[in-house]
KEKE-3310 file (N, C-alpha, C; in steps of 0.2 Angstrom, whole numbers, plus 5000, padded with zeros to 4 digits):
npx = (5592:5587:5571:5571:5582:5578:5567:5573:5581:5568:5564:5574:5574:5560:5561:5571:5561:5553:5558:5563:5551:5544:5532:5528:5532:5525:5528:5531:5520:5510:5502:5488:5479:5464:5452:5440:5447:5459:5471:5485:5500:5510:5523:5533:5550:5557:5569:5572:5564:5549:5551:5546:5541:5533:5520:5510:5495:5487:5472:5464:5448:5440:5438:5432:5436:5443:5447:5456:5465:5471:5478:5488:5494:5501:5511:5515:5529:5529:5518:5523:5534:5529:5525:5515:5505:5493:5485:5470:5465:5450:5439:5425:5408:5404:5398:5394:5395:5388:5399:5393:5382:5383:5378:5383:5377:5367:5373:5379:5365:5359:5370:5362:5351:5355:5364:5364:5367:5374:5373:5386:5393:5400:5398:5408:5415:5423:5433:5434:5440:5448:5440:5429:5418:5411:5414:5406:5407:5407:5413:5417:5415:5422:5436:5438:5440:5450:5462:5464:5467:5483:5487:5490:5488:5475:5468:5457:5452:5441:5446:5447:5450:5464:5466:5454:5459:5472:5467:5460:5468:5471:5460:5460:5470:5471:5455:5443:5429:5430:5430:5433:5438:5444:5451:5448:5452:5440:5430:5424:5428:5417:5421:5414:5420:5415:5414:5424:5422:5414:5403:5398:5399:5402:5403:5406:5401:5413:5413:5416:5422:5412:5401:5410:5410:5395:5393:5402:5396:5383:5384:5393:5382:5373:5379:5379:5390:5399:5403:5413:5420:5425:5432:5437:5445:5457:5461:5473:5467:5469:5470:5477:5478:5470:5453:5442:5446:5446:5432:5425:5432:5423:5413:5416:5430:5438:5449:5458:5469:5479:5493:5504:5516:5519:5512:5516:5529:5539:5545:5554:5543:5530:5530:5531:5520:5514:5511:5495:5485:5481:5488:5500:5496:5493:5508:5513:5510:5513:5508:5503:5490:5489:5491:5477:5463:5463:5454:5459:5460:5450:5442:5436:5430:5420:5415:5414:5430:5428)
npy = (5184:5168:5160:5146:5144:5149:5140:5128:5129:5128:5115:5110:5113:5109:5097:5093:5099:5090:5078:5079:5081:5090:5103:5113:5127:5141:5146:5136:5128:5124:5138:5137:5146:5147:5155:5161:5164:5162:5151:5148:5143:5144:5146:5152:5158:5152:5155:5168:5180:5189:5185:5172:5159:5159:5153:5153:5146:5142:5139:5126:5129:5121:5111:5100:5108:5099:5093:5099:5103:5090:5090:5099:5094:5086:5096:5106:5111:5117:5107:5096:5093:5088:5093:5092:5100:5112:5126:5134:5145:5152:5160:5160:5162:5170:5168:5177:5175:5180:5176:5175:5169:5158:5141:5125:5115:5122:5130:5126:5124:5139:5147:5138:5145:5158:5157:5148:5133:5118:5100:5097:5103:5105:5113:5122:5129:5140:5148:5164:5173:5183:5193:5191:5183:5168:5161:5155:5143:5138:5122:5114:5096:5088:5092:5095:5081:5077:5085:5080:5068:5073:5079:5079:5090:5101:5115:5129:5143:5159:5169:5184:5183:5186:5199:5205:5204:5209:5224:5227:5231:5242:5248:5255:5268:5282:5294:5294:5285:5272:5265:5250:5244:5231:5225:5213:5204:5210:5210:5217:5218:5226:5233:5237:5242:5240:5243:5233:5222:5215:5226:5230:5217:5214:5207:5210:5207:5221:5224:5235:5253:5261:5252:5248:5259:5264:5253:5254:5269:5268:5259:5265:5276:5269:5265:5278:5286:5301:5313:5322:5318:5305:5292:5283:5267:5261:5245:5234:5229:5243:5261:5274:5285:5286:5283:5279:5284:5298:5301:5294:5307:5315:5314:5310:5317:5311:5301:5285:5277:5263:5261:5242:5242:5254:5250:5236:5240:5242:5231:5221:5212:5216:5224:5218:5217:5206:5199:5195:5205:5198:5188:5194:5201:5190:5186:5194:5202:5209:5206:5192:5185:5171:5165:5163:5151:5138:5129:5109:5096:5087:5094:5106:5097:5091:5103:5117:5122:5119)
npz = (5852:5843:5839:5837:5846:5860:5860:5859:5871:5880:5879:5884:5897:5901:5901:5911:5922:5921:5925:5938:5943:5947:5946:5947:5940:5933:5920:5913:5908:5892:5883:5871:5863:5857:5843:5835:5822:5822:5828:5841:5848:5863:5874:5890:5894:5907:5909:5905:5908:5900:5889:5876:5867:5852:5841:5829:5821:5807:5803:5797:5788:5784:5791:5807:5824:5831:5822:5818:5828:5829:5819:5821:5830:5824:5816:5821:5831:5845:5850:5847:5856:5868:5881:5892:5901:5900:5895:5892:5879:5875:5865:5865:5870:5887:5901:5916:5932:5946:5962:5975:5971:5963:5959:5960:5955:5945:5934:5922:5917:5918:5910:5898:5898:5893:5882:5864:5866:5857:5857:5854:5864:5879:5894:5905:5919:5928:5942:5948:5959:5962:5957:5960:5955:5944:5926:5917:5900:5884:5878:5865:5863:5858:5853:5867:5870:5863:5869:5881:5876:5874:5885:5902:5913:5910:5908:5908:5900:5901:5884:5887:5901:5908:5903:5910:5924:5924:5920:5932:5942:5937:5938:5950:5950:5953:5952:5944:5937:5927:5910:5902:5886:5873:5859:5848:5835:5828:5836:5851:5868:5881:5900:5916:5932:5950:5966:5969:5961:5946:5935:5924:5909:5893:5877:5860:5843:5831:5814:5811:5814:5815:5821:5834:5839:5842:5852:5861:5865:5866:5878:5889:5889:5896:5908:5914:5915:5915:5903:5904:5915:5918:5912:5897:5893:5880:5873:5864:5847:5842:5838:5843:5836:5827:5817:5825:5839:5836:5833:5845:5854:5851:5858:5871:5885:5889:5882:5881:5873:5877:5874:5873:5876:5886:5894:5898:5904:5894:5889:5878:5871:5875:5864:5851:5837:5834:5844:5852:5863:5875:5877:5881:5890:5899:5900:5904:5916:5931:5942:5941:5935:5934:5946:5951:5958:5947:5937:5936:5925:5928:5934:5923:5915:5923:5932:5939:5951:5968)
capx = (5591:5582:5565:5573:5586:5573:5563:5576:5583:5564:5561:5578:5574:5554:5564:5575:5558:5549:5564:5562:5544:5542:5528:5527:5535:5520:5528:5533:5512:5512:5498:5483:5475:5460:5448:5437:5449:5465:5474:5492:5503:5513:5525:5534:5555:5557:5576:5573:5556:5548:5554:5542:5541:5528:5519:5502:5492:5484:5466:5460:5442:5434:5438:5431:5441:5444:5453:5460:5469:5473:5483:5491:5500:5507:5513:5517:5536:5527:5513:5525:5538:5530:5522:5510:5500:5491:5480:5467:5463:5445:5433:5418:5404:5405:5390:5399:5390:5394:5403:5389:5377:5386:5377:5385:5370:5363:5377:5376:5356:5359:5372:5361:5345:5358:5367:5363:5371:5373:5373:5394:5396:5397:5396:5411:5415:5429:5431:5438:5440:5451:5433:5420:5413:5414:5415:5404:5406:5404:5419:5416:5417:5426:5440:5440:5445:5460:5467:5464:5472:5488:5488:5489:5483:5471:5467:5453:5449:5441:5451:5450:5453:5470:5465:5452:5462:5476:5465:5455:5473:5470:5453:5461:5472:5464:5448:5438:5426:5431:5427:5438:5439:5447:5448:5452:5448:5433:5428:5427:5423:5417:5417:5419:5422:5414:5417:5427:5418:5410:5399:5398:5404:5397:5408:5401:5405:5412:5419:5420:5424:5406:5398:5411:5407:5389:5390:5404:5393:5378:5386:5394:5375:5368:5380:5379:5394:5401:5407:5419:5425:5427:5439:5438:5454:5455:5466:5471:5468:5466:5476:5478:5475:5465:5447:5439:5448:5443:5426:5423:5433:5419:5408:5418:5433:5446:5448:5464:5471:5483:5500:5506:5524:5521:5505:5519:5534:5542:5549:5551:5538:5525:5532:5527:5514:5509:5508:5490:5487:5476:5494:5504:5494:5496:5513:5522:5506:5518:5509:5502:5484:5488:5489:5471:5462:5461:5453:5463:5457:5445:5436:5434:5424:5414:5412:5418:5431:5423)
capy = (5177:5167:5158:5142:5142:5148:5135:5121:5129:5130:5108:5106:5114:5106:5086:5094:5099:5083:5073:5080:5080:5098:5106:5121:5133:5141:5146:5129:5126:5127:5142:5138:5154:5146:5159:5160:5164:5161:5147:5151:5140:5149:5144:5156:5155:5152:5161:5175:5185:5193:5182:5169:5155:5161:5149:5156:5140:5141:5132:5123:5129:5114:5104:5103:5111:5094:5090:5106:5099:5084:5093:5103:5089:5084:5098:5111:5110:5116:5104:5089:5095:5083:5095:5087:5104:5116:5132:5134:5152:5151:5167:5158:5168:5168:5172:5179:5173:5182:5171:5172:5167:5153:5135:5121:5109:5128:5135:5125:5124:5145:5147:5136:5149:5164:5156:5144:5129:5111:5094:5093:5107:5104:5120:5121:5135:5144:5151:5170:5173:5191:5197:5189:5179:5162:5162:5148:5143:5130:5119:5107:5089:5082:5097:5092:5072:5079:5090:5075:5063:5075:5083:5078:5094:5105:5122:5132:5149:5165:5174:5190:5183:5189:5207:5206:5204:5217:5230:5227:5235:5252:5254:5259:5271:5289:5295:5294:5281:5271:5261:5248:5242:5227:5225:5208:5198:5212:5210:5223:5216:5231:5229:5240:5238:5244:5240:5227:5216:5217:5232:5227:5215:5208:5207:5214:5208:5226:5224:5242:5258:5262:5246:5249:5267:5264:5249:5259:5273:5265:5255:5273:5279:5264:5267:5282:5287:5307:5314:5326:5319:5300:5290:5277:5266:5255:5241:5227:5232:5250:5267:5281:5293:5281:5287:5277:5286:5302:5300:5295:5310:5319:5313:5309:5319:5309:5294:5283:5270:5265:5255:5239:5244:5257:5246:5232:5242:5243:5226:5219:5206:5224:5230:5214:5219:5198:5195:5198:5210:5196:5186:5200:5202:5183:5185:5201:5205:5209:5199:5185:5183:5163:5162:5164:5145:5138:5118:5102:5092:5083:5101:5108:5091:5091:5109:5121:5120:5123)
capz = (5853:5839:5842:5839:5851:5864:5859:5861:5877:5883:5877:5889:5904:5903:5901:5917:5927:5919:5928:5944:5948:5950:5940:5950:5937:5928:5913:5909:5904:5888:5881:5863:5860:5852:5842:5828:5816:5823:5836:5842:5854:5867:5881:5894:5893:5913:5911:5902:5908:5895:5883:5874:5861:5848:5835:5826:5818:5802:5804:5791:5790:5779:5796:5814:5828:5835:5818:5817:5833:5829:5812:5823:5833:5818:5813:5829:5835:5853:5853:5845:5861:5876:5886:5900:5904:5895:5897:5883:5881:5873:5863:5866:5875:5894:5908:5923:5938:5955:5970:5980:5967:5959:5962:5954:5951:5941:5931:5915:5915:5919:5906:5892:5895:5890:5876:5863:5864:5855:5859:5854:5867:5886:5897:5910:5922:5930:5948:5946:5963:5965:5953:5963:5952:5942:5924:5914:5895:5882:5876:5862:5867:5852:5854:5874:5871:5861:5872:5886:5874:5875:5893:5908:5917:5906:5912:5901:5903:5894:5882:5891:5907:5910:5901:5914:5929:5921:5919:5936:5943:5935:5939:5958:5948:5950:5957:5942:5934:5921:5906:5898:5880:5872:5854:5845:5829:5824:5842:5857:5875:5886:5905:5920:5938:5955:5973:5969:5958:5938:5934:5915:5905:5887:5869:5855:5836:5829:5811:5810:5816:5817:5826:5840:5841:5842:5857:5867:5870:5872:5886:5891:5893:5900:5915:5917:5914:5916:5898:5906:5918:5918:5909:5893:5890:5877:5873:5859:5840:5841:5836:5847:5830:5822:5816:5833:5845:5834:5834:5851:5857:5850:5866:5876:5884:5894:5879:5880:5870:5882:5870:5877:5877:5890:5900:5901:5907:5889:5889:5871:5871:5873:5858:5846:5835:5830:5847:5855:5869:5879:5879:5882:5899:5903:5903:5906:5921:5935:5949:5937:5934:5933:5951:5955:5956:5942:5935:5931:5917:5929:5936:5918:5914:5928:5936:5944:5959:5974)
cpx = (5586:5579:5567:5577:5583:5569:5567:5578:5575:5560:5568:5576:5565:5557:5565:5568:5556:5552:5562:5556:5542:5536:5526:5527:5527:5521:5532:5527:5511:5501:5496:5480:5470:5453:5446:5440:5455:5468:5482:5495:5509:5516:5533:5543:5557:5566:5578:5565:5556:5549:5547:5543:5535:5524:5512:5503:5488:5478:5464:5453:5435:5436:5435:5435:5445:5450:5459:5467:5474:5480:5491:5496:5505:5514:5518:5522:5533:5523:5517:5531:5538:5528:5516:5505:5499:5485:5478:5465:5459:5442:5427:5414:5404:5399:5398:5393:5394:5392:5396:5380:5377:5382:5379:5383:5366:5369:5376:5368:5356:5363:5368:5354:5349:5361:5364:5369:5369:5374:5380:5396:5397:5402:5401:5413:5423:5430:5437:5439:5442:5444:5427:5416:5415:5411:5414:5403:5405:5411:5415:5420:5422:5435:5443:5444:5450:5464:5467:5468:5479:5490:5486:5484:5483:5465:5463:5450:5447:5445:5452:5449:5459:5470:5461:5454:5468:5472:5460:5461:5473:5466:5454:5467:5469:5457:5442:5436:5427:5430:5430:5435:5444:5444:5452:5447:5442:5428:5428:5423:5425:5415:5420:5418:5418:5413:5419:5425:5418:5405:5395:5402:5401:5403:5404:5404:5404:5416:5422:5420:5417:5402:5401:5410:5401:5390:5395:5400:5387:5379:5388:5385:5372:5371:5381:5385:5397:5407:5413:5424:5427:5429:5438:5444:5451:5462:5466:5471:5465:5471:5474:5474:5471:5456:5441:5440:5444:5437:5421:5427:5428:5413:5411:5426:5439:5443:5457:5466:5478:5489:5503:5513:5524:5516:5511:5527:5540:5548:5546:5546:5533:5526:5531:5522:5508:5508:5501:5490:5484:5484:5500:5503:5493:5504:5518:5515:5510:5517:5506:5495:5484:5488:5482:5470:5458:5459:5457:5457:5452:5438:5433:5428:5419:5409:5418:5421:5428:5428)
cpy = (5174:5162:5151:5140:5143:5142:5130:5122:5126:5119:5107:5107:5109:5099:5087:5094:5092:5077:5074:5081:5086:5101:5114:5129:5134:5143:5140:5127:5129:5130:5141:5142:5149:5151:5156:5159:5161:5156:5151:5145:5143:5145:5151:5153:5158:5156:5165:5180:5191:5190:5175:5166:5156:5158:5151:5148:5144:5138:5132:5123:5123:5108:5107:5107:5105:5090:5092:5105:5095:5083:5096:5100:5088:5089:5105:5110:5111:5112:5094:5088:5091:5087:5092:5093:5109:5122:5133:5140:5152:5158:5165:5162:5167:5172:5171:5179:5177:5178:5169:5168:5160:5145:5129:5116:5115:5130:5132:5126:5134:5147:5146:5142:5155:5165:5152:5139:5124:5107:5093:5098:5104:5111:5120:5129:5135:5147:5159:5174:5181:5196:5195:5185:5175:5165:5156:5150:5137:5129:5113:5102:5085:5085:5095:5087:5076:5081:5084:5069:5064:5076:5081:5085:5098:5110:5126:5139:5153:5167:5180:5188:5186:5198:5208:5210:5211:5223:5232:5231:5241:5255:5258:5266:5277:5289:5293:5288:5278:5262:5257:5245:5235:5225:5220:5203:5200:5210:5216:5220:5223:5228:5235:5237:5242:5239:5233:5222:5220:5221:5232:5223:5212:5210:5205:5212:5216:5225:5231:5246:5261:5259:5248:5254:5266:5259:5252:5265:5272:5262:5261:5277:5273:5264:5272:5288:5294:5308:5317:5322:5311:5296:5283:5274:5259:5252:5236:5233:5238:5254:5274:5287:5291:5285:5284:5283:5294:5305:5300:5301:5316:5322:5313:5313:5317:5298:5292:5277:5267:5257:5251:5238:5248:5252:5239:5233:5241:5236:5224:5215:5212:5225:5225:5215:5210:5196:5198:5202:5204:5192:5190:5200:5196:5182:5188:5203:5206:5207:5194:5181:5174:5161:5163:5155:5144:5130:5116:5100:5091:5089:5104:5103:5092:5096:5112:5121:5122:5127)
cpz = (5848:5842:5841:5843:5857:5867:5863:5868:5883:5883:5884:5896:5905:5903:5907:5922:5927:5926:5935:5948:5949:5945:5942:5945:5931:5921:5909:5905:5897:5887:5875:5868:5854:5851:5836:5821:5815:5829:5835:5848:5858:5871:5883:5893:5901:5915:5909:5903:5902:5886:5880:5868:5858:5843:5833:5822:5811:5802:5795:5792:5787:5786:5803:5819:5830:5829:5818:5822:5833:5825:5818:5826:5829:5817:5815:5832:5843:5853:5852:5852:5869:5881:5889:5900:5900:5897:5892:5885:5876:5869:5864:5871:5882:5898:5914:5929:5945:5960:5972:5977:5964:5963:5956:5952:5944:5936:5923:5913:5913:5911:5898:5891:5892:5885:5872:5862:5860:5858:5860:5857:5875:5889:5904:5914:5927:5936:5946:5952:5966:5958:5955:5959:5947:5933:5920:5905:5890:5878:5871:5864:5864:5853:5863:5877:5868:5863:5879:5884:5875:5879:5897:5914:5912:5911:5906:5903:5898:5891:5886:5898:5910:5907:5907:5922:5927:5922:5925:5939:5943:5935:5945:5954:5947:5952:5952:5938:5927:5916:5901:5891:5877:5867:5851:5841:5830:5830:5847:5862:5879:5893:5908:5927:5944:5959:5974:5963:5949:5939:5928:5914:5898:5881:5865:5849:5834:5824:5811:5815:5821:5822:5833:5843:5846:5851:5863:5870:5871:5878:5888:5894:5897:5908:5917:5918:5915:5910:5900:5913:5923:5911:5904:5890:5887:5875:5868:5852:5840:5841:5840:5841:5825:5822:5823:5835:5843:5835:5841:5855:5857:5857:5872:5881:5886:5888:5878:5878:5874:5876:5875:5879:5884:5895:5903:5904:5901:5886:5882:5869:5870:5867:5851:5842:5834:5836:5852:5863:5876:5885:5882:5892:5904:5902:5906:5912:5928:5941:5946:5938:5935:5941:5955:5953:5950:5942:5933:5927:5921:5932:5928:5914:5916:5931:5938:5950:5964:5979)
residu = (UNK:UNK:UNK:UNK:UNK:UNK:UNK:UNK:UNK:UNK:UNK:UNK:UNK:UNK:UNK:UNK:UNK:UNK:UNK:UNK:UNK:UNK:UNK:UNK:UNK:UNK:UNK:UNK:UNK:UNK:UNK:UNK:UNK:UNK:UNK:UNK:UNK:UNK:UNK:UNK:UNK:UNK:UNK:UNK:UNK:UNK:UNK:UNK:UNK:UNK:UNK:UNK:UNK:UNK:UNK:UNK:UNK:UNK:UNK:UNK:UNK:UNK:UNK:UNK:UNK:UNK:UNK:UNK:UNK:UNK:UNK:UNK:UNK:UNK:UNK:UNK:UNK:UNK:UNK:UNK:UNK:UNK:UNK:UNK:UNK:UNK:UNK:UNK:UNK:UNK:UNK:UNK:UNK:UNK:UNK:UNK:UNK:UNK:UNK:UNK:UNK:UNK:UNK:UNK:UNK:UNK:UNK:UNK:UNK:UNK:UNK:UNK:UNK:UNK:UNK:UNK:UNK:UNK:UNK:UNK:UNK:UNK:UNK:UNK:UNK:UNK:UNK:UNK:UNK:UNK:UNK:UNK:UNK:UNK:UNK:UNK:UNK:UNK:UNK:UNK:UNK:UNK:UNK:UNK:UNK:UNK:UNK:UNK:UNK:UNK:UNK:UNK:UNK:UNK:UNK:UNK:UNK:UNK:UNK:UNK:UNK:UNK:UNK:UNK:UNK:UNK:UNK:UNK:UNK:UNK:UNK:UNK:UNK:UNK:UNK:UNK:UNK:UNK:UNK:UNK:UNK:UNK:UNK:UNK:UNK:UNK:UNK:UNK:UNK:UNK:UNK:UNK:UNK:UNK:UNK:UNK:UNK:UNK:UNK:UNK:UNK:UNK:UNK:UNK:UNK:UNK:UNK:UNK:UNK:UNK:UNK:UNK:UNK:UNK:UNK:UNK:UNK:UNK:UNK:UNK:UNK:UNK:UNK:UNK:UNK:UNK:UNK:UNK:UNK:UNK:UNK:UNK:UNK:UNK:UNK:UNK:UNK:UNK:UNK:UNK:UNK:UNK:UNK:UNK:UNK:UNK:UNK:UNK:UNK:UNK:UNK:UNK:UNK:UNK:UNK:UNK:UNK:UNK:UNK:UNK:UNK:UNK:UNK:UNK:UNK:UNK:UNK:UNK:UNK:UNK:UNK:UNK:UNK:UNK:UNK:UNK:UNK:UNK:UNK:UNK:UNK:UNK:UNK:UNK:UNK:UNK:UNK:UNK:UNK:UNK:UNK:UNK:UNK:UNK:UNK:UNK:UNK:UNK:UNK:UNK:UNK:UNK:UNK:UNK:UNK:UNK)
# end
């Protein structure tokens, strides 16, 4: 089936939901993938699972992001399409606050001592509910009105949120301790999990081979980790026989690059190379990261749901 006939199948059934009043179906929200280097625009083809409309953007870097937008309207068959609702999938730095800690008069003030921010940023947060904890970050403000101009409901979340919640599944896999990887656009976020909750979590620029080395098993010594006989799995732009994996098998002995073809049950959309691993796991996750609570437009403004 080609990606335009998809496409158009995918512009009749949203007119038919439109009509009807129903917004329920979540892959009708259409998905930007906005990162440093690269945006992308996504939406889910609700009568074929597995299946996805896929559009990568081009940014123009002599402009803001907010223009970069702006263009992109113009020129984006999904963003020119009429869809109402939208999920922003962000790389900007995130503080992970736990549940029981989170005050929502404190999270930006908390947020601004751990990161630096600007003026054209404002600081919004995220409740992450099946991880115990909320998830505060900064959203430029010029970039916010544009997506408010076009969207009725605006939904903003980490990039590795849906890796997140993916890979919190396989840490009940098996008795032993383990330590996830996720590697994208010269990035590696390490995080792991115990009794339910975050353990670690921070994202490290690694352009190479070496940098990621170096911050994986720092983070591996810092908690403590068991070389023989706990578990490193990594995910996103990595090669099973690539000079990484090599290197860290040197320290480490249970090291797994785990392919998203076999992690999403070999369905074609897994087997993609252009499509990222972050998307992969917001769409093919088999019980679907999107139904934990998430902001409309007026919660990402203001604050976090309660």
């Amino acid at each position: 089936m080609s990606i335009l006939h998809i496409w158009q199948k995918m512009c009749n059934f949203a007119h038919i939901m439109a009509s009807n009043g129903n917004p329920s179906d979540k892959m009708l929200r259409l998905t930007l993938r906005m990162t440093r280097g690269n945006w992308s625009a996504s939406v889910g083809d609700p009568q074929s699972r597995g299946s996805i409309v896929y559009e990568p953007y081009e940014l123009n870097n002599g402009i803001s992001p907010a223009a970069n937008l702006r263009e992109a309207f113009l020129q984006s068959e999904l963003l020119k399409s009429g869809y109402r609702r939208v999920l922003v999938l962000t790389d900007a730095p995130v503080l992970l606050i736990p549940e029981e800690e989170y005050v929502a008069e404190e999270y930006a003030t908390l947020f601004q001592y751990t990161f630096a921010t600007e003026s054209s940023e404002e600081v919004v947060c995220r409740r992450l509910s099946s991880l115990g904890c909320v998830s505060a970050f900064a959203v430029n403000k010029d970039l916010l009105m544009v997506l408010k101009d076009h969207f009725e409901d605006i939904r903003i979340a980490p990039l590795c949120e849906p890796v997140w919640t993916h890979l919190y599944k396989r840490n009940f896999v098996g008795p032993r301790h383990k330590l996830f990887a996720y590697f994208f656009g010269k990035q590696v976020c390490v995080f792991s999990f115990a009794q339910g909750r975050f353990k670690f979590c921070n994202t490290f620029d690694a352009p190479n081979d070496q940098d990621a080395l170096y911050y994986l098993l720092y983070v591996w010594r810092q908690l403590g980790m068991n070389a023989e006989k706990d578990e490193l799995h990594l995910v996103g732009e990595v090669d099973d026989n690539g000079g990484l994996c090599t290197q860290l098998r040197q320290y480490v002995r249970r090291v797994v690059a785990i392919p998203p073809q076999a992690d999403f049950r070999n369905i074609a959309m897994a087997k993609r190379p252009d499509i990222p691993y972050d998307l992969k796991a917001a769409y093919l996750d088999e019980d679907g990261w999107r139904s934990t609570t998430l902001n409309g437009s007026s919660e990402a403004a203001e604050g976090c749901e309660q």
